[in-house]
C-alpha positions in Angstrom: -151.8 90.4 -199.5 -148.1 91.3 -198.4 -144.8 89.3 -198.8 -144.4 85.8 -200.4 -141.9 83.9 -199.6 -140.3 81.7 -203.0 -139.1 78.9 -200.7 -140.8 76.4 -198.7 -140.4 77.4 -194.8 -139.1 74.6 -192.8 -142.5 74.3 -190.7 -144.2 73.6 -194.1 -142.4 70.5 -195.1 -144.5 67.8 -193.7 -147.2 68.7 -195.6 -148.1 67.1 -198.5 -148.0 68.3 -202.2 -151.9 69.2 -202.5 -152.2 70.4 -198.6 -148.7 73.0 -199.1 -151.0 74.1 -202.6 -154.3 75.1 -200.3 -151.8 76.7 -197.5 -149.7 78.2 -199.8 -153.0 79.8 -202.0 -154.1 83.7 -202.2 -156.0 86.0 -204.3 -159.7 84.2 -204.9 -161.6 82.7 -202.8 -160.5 78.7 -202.3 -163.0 75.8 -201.6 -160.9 73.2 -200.1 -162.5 70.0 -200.1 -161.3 67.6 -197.6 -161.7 64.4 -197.6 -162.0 62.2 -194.3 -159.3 62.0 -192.1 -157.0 63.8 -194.9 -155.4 66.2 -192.4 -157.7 69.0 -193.2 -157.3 70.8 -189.2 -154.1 70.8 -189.7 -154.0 72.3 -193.0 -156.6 75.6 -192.1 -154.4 75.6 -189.1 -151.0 75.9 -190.7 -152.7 78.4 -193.6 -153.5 80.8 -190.2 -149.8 80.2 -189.6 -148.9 81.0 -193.3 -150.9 83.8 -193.7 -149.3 85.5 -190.5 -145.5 85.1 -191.0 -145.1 84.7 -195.0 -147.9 86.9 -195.9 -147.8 89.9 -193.4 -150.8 89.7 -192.4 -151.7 90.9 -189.0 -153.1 88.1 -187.1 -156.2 90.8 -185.8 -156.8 91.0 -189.8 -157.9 87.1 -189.5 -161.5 85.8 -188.7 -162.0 82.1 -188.2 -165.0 80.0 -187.8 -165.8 76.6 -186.8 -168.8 74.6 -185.4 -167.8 74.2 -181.4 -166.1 75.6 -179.1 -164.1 72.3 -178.2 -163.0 72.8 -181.9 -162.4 76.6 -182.1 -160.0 76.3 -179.1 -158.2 73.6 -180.4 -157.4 75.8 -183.7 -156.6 78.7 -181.5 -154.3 76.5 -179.7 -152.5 74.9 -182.5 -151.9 78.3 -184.7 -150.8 79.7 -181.7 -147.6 77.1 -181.4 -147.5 77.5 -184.7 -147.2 81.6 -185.8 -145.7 83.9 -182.9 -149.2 86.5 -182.0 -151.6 84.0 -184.0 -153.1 83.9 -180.2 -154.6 87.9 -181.9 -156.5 86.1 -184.5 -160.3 85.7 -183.9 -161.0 82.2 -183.7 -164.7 81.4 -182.6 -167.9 79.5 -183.5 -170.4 81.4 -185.9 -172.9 81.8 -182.9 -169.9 83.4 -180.2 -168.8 85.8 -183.5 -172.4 86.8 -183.5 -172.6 87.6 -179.8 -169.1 89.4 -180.0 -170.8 91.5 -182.8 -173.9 92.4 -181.1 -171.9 93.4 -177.6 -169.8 95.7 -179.9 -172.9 97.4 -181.9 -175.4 96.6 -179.3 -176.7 100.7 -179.4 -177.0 99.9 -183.4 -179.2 97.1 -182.7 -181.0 98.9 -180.1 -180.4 96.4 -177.7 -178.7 97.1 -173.7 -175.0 96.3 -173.2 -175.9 93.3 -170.9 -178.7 91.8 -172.8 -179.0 88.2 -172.3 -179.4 85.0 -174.4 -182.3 82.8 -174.1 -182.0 79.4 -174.4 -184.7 76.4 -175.8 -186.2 76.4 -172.1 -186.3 80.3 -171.7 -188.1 80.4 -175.1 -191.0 78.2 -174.5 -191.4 80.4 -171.0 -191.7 83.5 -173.3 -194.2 81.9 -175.9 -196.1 80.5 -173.0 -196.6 84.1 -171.4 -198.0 84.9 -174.9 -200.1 82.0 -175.5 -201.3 80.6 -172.4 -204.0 78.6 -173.0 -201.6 76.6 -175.1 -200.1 73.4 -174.8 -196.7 72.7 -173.9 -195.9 70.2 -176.6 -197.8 72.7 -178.9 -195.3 75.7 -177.7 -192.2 73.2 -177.9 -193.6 72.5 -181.3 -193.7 76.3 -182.0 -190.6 77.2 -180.4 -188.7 74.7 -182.9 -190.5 75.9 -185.8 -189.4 79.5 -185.4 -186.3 78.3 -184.3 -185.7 76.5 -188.0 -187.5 79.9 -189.5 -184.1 81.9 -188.5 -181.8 78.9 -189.5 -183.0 79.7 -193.0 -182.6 83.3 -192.0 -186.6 84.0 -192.4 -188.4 86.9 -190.4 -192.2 87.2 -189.7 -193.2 88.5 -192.7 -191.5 86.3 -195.2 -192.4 83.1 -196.8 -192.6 79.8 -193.8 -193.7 77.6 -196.3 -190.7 76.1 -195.8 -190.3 75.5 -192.1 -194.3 74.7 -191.4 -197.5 73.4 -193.0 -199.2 75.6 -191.1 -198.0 78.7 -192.3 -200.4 81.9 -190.3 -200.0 80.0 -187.4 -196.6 79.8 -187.0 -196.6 83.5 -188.7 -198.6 84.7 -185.5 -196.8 83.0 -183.1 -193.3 84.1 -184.8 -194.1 87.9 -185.2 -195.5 87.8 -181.5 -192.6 86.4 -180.1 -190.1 88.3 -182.3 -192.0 91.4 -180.6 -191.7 90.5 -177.2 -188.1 89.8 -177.4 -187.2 93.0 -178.6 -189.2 94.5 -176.3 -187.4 92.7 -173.6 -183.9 93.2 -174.7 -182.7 89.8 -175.3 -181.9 87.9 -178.0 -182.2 83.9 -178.2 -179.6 81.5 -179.9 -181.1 82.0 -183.5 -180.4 85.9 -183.2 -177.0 85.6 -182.6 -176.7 84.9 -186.5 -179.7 86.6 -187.8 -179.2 90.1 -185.7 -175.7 90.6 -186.7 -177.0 89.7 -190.1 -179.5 92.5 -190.2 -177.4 94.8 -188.9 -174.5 94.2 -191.6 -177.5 94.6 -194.1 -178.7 97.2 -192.7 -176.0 99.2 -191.7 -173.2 100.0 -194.1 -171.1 102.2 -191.8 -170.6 98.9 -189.3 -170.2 96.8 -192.4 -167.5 98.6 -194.1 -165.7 98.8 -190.5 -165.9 94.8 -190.1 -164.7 94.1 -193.5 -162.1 96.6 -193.3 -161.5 94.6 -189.8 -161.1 91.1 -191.0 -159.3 91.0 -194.1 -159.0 87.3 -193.8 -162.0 84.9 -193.4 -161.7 81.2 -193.0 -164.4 78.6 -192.3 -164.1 75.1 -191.1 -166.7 72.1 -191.3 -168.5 74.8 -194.1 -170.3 71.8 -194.9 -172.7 72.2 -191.7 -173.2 75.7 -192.3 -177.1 76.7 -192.2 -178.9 79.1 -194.7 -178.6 82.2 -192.0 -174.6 81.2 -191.3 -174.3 81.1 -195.2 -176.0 84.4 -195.7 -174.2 85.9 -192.5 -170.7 84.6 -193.9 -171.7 86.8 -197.5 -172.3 89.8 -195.6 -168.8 89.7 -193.7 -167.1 89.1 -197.0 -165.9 92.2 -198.7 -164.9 93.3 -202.0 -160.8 92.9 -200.3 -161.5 90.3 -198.5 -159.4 86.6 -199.3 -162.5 83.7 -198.4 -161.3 80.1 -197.3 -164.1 77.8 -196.5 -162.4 73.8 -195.5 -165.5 71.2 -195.8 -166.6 67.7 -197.1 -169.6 67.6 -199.4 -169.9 63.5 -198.2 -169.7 64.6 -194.6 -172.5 66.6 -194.8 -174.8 64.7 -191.5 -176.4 67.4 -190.2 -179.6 68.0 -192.1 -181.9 67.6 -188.9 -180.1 70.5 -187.1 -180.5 73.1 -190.5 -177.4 72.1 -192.3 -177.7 73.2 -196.0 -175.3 70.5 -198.0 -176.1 73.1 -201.1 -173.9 76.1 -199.4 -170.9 73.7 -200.2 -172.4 72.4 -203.7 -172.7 75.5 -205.0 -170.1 77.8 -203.2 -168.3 78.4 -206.8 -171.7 80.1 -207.9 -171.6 82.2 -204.5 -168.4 83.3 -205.2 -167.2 83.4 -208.7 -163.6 82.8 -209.5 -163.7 80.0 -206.5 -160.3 77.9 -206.9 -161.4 74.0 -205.6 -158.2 71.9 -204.2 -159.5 68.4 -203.1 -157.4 66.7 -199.8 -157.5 63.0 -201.2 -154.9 61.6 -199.5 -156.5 59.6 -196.3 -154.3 58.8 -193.7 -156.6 56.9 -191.4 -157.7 54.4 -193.3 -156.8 50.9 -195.0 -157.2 50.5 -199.0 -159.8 48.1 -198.8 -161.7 50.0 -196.3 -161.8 53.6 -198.6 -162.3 51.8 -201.6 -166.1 50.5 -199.9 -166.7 53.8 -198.5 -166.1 55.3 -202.3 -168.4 53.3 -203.8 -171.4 53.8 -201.8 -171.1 57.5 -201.4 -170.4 57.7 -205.3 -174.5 56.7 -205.5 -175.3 60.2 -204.9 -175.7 62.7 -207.2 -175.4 65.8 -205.0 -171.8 65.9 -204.8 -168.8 68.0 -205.7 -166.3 64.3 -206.2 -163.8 63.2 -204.6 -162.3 59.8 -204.2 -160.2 59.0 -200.6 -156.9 56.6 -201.5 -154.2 55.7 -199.2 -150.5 54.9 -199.4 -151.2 52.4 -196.9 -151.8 48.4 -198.0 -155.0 47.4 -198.6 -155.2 45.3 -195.5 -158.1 42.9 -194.5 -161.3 43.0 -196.5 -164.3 44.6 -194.8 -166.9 41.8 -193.3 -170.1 42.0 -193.6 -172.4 39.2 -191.6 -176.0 38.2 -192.3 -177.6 37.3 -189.2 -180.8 36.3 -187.6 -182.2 38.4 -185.3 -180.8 41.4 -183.2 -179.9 38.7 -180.6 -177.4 37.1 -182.7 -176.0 40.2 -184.1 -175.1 41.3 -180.2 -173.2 37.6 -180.4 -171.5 38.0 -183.0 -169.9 41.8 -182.1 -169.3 39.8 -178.4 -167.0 36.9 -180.5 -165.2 39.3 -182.4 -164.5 41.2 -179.2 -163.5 38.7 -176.7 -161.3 36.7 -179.5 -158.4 39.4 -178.2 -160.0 41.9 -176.2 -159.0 44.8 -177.5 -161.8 46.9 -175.9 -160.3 50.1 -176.5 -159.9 49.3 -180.2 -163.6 48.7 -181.0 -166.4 51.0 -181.4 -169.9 49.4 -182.2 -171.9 52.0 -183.9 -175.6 52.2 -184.6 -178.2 54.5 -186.1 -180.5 55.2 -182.8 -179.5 55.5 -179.3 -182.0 52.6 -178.7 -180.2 50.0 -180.1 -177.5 50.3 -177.5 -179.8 48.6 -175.1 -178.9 45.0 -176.0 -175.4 45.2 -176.3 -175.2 46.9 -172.9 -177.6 44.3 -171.2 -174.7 41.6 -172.9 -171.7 43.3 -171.6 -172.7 43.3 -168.4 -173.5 40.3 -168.1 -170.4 39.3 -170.0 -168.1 41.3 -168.0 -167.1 43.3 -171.1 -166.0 47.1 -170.2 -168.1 49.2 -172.5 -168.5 53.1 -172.4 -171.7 55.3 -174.1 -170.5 58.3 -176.0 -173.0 61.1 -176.3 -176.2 60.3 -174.0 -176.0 58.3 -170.8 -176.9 54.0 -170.1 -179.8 53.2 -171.2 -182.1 52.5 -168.6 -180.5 55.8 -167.0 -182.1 57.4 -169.7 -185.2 60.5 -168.4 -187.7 59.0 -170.8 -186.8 55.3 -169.8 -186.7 56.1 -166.2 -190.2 57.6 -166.1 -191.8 55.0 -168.3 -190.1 52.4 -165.2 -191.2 54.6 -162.6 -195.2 53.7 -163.6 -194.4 50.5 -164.0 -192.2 50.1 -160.4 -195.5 51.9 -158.9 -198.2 49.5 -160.6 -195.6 46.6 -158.9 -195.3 48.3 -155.9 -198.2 51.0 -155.1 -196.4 52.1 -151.9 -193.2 53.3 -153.8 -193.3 56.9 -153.0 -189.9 57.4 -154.9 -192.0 56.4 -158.5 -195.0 58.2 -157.4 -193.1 61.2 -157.0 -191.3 60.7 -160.3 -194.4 60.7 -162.6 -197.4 62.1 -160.7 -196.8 65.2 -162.3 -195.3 64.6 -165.2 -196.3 65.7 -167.9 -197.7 68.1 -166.0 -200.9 68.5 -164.8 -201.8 71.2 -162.2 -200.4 69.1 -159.2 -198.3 70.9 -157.5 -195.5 69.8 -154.7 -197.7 70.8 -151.7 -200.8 68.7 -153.6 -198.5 65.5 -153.6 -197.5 66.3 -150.6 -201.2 65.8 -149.2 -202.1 62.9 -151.7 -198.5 61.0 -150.0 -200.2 61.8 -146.5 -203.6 61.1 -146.9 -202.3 57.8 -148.3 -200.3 57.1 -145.0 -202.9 58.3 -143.1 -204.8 56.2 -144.6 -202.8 52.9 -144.1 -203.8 52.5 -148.5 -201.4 52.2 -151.2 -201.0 55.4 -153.1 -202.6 54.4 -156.1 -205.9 53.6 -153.6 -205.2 56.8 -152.4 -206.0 58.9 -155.9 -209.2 56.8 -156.1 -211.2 59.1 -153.6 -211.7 63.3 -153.1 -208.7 64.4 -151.2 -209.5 67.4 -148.6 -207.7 70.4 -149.2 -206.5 70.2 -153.0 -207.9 73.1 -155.6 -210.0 72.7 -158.1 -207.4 72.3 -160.6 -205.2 69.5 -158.8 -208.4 67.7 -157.9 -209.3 67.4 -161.7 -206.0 66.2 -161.9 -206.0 63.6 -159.3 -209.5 62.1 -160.7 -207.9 61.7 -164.2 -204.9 59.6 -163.4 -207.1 57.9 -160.9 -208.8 56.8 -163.8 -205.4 56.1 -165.6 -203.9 54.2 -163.2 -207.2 52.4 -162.5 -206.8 51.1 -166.3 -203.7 50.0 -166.3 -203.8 47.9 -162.7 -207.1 46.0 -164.3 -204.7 45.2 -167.1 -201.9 44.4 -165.7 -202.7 40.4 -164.6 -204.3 40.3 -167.7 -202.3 41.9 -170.9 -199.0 40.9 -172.4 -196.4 42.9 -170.5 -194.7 44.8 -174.2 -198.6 46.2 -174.4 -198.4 47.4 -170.2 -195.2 48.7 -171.0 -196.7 50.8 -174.6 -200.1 51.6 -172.5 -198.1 52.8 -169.4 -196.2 55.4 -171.5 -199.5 56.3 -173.7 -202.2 56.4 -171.3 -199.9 58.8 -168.8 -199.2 61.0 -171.4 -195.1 60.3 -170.7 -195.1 59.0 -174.8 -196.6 62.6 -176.4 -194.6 64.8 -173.8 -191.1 63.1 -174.9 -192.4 63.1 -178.2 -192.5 67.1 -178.2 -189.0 67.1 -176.9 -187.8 64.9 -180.2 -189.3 67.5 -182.3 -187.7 70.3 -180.7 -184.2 68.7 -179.8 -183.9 66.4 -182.5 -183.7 63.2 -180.0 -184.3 59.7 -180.1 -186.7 59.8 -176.7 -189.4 57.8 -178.4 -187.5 55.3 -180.3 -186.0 54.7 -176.5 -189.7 54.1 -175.0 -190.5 51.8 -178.1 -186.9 50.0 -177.5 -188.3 49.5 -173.8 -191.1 47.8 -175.3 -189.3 45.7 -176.9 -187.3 44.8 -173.6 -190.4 43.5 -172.3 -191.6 41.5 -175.4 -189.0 39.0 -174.0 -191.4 38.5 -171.1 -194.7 36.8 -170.3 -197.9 38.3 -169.0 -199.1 39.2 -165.6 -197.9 40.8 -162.7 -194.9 38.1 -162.3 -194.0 39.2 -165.7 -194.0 42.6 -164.5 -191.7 41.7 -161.3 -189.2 39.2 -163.3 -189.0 42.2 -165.9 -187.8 45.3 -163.4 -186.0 43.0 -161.1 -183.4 42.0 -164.2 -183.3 46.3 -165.2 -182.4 46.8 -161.4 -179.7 43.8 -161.5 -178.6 45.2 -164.9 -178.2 49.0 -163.9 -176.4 48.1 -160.6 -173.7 46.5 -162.2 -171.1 48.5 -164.4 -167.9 47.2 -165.9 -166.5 49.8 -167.3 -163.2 50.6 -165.7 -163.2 54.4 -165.6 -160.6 56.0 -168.2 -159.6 52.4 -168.4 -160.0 50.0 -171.3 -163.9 49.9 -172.7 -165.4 49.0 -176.1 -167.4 52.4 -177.1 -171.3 52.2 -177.9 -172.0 55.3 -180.3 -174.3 57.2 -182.9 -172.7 57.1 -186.0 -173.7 60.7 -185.9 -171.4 61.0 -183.0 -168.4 59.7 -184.3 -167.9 62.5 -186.9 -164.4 63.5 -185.6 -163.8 60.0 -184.5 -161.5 57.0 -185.3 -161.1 53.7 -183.7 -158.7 50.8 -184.8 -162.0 48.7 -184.8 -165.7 49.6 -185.7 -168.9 47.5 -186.1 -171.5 49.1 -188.1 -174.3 47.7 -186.9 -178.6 47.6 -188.3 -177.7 47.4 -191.9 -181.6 46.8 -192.7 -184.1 49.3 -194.9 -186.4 50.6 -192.7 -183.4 51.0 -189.6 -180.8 52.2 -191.9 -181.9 53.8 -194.4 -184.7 54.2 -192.2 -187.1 54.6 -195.3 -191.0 55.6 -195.0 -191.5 59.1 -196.2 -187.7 60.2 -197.1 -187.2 61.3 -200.0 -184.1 61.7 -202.5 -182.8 64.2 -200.3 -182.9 62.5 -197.2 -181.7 59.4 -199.0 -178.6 60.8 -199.8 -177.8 62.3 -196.7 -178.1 58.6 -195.1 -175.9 57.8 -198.0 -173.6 60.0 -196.3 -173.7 59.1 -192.7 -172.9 55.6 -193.6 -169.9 56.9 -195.5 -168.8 59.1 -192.2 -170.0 55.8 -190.2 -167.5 53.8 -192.6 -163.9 56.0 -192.3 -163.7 56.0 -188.2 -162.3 52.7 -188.9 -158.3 52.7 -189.2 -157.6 49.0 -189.9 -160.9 46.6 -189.1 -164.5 47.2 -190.3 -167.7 45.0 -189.5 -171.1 45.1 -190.8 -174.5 43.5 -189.7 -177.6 43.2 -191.1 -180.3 41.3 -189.4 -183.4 39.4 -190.9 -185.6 39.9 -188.0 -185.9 42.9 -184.6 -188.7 43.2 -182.8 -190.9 46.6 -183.3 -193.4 47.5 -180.2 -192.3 44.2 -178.8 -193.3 41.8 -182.2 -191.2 40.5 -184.2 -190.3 42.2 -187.8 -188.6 41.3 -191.0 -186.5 43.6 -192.7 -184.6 43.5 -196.1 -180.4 44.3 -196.0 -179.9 48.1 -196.6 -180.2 49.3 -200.0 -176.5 50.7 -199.2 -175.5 47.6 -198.9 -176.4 46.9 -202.7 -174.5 49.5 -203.8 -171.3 47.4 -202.4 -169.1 45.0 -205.1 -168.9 42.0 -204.3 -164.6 41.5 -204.4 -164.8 44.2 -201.6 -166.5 42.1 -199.0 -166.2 39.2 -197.0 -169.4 37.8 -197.0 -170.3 35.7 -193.7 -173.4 34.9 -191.5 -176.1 31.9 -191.9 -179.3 33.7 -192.4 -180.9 32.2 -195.7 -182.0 34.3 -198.8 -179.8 37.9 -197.1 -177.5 38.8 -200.2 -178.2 42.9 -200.6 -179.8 43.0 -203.6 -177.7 45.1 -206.1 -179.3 48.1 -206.2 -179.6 51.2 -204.7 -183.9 51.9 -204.8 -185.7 50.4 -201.8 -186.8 46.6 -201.9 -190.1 46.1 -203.5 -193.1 44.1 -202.0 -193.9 40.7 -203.4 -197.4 41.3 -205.5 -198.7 38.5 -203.4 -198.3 39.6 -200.4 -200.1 43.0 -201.8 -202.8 40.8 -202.5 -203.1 39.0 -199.0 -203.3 42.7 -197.5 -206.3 43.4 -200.1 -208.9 41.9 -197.6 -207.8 44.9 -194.8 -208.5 48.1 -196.9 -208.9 51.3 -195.4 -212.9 50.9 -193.5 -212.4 47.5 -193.0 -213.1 46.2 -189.1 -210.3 44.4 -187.4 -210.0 42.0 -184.4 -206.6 41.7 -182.5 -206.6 39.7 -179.2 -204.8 42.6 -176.9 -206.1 45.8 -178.4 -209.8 44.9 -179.5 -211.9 45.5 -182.4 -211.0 48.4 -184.2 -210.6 50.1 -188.4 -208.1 49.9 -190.7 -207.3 53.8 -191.3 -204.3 53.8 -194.1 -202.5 50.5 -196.0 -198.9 51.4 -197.1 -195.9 49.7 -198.6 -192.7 50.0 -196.6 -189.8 48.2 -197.6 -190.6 44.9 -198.4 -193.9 45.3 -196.3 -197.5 46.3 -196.3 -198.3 48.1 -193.7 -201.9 49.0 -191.9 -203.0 51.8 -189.2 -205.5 50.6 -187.2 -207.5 52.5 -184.7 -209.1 50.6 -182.3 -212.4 51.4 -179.9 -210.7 52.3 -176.6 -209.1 54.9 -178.2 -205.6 53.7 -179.4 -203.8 53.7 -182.9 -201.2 50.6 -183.4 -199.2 49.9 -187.0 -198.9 46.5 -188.0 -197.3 44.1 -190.7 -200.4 42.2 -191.6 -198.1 39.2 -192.5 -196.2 38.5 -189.1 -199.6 40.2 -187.1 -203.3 37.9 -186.8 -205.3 40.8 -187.4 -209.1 39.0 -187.7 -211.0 40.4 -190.8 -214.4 41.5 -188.0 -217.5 43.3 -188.9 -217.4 46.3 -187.3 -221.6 46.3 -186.7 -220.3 43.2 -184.5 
């Protein structure tokens, strides 16, 4: 690979003994395992540097890829100042390589010059020209299922099993729309890996003239790599060619997007002759804090190991407090916080965008600066907006603003002229416009008047119950009965969001509230108080409410992981091994943000569709030595028990659920007489589905519920 020098060049000599080995390394291909916050950017940066001015190697010759673009410019920028013409090197994400590819070789691949890339939006358009007699939350459905087809680098005609149960359908669908696309001339995000993959395959002439290109390939964050990128990587990699990849096996978070943990597990079986250097040496960190974070992640078995220290002291130990309720946990981050106010310094991090709602209805009224990271305030939020928007219009059937906001959505064949005449016939009128949709309106098609009868009848429904019903089950109904709950719910499945867990957190809002229509008004007169006020002092200090998923990257002086309960976090149910271990891992990532403090909560009881739930401590906490935790909090009988497999449910409380088997009838004072469908054990719970005679389906926790044992002949 050209000219080495013997000794260590001046720019070199802040690097540590194991970083200068993986910089200074040639020949077969390297797996560098790097540890959190153990410098790894800095090393694939400086081995771009390396590579150019000890090595001779043209900075053209070099190929590297990362997982944004924020991150791919960065690199670019810090080789740059780094190696004189490193600025020549191709530095890009897998998908902008792929596009750069198919521009080049676009007459290979029998596509125009200027074809263009569909995105999510563009390809449920082009599914719903094919199918249109289909739903959208079907074709949303659809569009993600092919979608995770060419993640694992699957065409038409192979085997789906492993992206759908419903294997021909999707099969028709895919080969339909994989058709039509090619007919068009465009290609959609998926294709920018899985087109340059086929033509590398396919084409040897192109494939011989890229590796002959890039002598040099290097991939960051390898860990998120997907089974296509994987596959796409092998092709670019020649018989000449020296293969880098820089990752963290206990990093590995991304499962849910099409992250394949195995491409790192088993890269030395990929590529034999792999050299592995491991970056242990953390220099974020405290002692004490590493040494919790090691023995949690050191529960899974999928790993390559690895264990972070520090030459920094051990400093304070981590604190973990056993609370209440979800009300006292928000308390106890508040204390911690105000004691100095060293906003900036702390992060509270959480498993689901919905728990920020508390802690941001607290700071406000606190007065504590606070900023959300990744998504926007709560109640700012589409899905929480809509659900308020039925609810402002049941309080207030003149609001024209909500009516607007949710007559049409999801949609339903009313156009904006329709509304337009349903708004004037109402003022016309001198009715509300909920009296308005009770009657024929003149002029609307046969389509929007269908329309306007059924959320006539919806809206009907839910203003009978409003003075009536609890306000948690207006609030569930509202987002239910207008179909608001299964539209958002096909946007999780495509986009991987938390839009559901957000309406169910709204829920719980109003579980805090009485019944009846002052309920109702006391309710969206505190969100309006609440979203007028904001704290935050621009770029200013702030605490910062986060994901844990978003804080890969991240470090804060301060963090407070918060929802340490099985059933939250691990959020249990269905997972299996796999899944366990990957929330293994996001705990471990959620644990090394923090530099010098660390906080954990677990709570005894939340509320779940606006009732209240127990919860055992996270099995992740069990997996925790004592000596490394201070162990605070007043809730009775919450020590994590010491082990790592899910709590178990008390045989007696198996027994109590014995009289609600599957069949059996069921009374419950808001929702009716209904059946018990399925009994489960979840955590420390049993659990029944019950669906009930106007149509519903509710889960409960027979324990904490009154569920009346009914005949169902009554």
């Amino acid at each position: 690979m050209g000219r080495v020098s013997e000794t260590i060049p001046e720019y070199l000599e802040g690097l540590n003994p194991v970083q200068l080995d993986a910089v200074r390394h040639q020949g077969s291909p390297l797996l560098i395992l790097a540890g959190a916050g153990s410098g790894k950017t800095r090393v694939i940066t400086y081995k771009i540097a390396y590579l150019i001015r000890e090595c001779g190697i043209p900075p053209r010759s070099i190929l590297a890829v990362t997982f944004t673009n924020k991150a791919a410019a960065e690199m670019r920028e810090r080789a740059a100042s780094l190696a004189p013409g490193a600025s020549e090197c191709m530095i890009r994400t897998f998908h902008s390589f792929g596009a750069w590819l198919l521009r080049r070789n676009h007459d290979r691949c029998a596509l125009p010059a200027g074809f263009s890339i569909y995105d999510d939006d563009d390809t449920v358009q082009l599914l719903r020209s094919l199918f249109p007699d289909e739903s959208k939350p079907h074709l949303i459905s659809q569009a993600r299922a092919i979608s995770r087809a060419k993640d694992y680098a699957l065409f038409p005609d192979d085997d789906l099993s492993a992206v759908t149960y419903h294997e021909d359908e999707l099969r028709e669908a895919y080969r339909r729309y994989h058709d039509r696309l090619r007919e068009i001339g465009n290609v959609d995000f998926g294709d920018l890996i899985l087109r340059p993959l086929e033509l590398l395959r396919a084409d040897e002439g192109v494939r011989t003239r890229i590796q002959q290109r890039f002598r040099v390939v290097l991939v960051d964050e390898y860990q998120d790599s997907n089974v296509a990128q994987f596959e796409f990587l092998r092709a670019l990699v020649g018989p000449e060619t020296y293969l880098c990849v820089v990752g963290d096996d206990d990093q590995s978070i991304y499962r849910f997007r099409g992250a394949e943990v195995r491409n790192i597990l088993t890269f030395h079986e990929q590529f034999p002759g792999t050299k592995t250097v491991r970056l242990e040496q953390n220099y974020r960190s405290t002692g004490s804090i590493l040494n919790l974070a090691s023995e949690v992640v050191a529960r899974n078995e999928g790993r390559l190991g690895k264990r972070l220290w520090t030459e920094r002291d051990d400093g304070p130990l981590p604190q973990l407090a056993l609370l209440s309720d979800a009300e006292s946990e928000v308390e106890f981050c508040r204390g911690i916080i105000q004691r100095d106010q060293r906003y900036s310094d702390t992060a509270i991090l959480y498993r689901t965008n919905a728990q920020s709602r508390l802690f941001e209805s607290e700071f406000l009224r606190q007065g504590i600066p606070y900023r959300i990271v990744g998504t926007v305030r709560f109640y700012e939020r589409e899905e929480v907006k809509d659900v308020l928007a039925v609810l402002r219009l049941l309080a207030n059937p003149r609001d024209e603003v909500s009516f607007r906001r949710i007559i049409n959505k999801p949609s339903r064949g009313l156009g904006l002229k329709s509304v337009d005449r349903l708004v004037q016939t109402a003022v016309a009128g001198g009715q509300d416009l909920i009296a308005a949709l009770s009657a024929p309106v003149p002029g609307l098609s046969r389509k929007a008047e269908q329309a306007r009868a059924e959320v006539a009848r919806v809206f009907s429904g839910l203003v009978e119950a409003v003075d009536g019903s609890s306000l948690s089950l207006i609030v569930e109904r509202a987002g239910e009965e207008t179909g608001l709950r299964e539209y958002h719910e096909s946007q999780d499945e495509y986009q991987g969001s938390g839009k559901v867990a957000n309406m169910d957190e709204l829920v719980n809002a109003a579980g805090l509230y009485g019944s009846g229509r002052d309920a109702l008004t006391e309710f969206l007169e505190m969100i309006e108080l609440d979203a007028t006020r904001d704290t935050s002092d621009g770029d200013g200090e702030a605490v910062t409410l986060i994901t844990m998923h978003n804080t890969k990257g991240l470090e804060f002086p301060r963090v407070i992981i918060t929802g340490l309960e099985d059933g939250l976090f691990p959020r249990g149910g269905d997972e299996g091994p796999e899944e366990i271990e990957e929330e293994r891992r996001l705990f471990y990532v959620a644990v090394t943000r923090a530099e010098n403090e660390l906080y954990l909560t677990s709570c005894r009881f939340r509320r779940l569709y606006g009732r209240i739930t127990e919860y055992p401590p996270s099995r992740f906490l069990g997996a925790i030595p004592e000596h490394l935790l201070e162990i605070v909090g007043s809730a009775p009988g919450r020590r994590p028990a010491a082990t790592s497999s899910a709590a178990v449910v008390n045989d007696e409380d198996w027994e109590d659920a014995n009289d609600l088997p599957p069949g059996a009838g069921v009374y419950h004072d808001d929702y009716g007489i209904g059946v018990v469908q399925k009994r489960w054990r979840k955590g420390a719970n049993v659990m029944v589905r019950v669906g009930f005679e106007n149509g519903r389906i509710a889960t409960f926790i027979p324990r904490y519920t009154p569920l009346e044992r009914v005949s169902i002949d009554e």
